[in-house]
C-alpha positions, 0 to 999 in steps of 0.5 A, a space after each residue: 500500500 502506497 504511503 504519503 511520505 514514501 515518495 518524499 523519502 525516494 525523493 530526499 535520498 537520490 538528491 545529491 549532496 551539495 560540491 558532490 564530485 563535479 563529473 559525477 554531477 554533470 552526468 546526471 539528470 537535471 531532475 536532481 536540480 528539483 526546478 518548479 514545472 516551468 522551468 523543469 518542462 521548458 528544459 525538457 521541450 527544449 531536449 536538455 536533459 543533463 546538467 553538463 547540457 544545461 551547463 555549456 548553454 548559456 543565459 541567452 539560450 535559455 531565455 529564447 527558450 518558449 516560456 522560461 524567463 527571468 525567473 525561471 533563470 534565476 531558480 537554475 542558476 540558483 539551484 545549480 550554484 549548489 553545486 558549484 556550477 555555472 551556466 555558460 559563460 558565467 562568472 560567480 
């Protein structure tokens, strides 16, 4: 029988620990990156499934994206930076 609180445990246990090992990171889905929907389905409409994708895109890409805008910008840039990561041509 299906308990409430099962999906958040799974959930909470594959998340990586933040400054993980940055190859390690890198190959993984960005669906570690736990984004809101909007961003997480723009990134998907737009075929970026990796975080090394989403890496070596840069601001500019992502924004011409349809639907992702500043705030959704934001919300990636944040959630990457937990793991000592950037956008391309970003500088921290």
């Amino acid at each position: 029988m299906f308990q409430p609180g099962a999906l958040r445990l799974v959930k909470s246990i594959t998340k990586l620990p933040p400054r993980a090992d940055t190859d390690f990171v890198l190959s993984q889905s960005v669906d570690i990156l736990e984004l809101s929907t909007r961003p997480s389905k723009c990134l998907e409409n737009a075929r970026i499934h990796t975080i090394e994708q989403l890496c070596s895109t840069g601001e500019g890409d992502l924004l011409r994206i349809k639907l992702f805008g500043r705030g959704s910008l934001n919300e990636v840039k944040a959630a990457l930076a937990e793991y000592g990561l950037t956008l391309k041509g970003y500088r921290t």
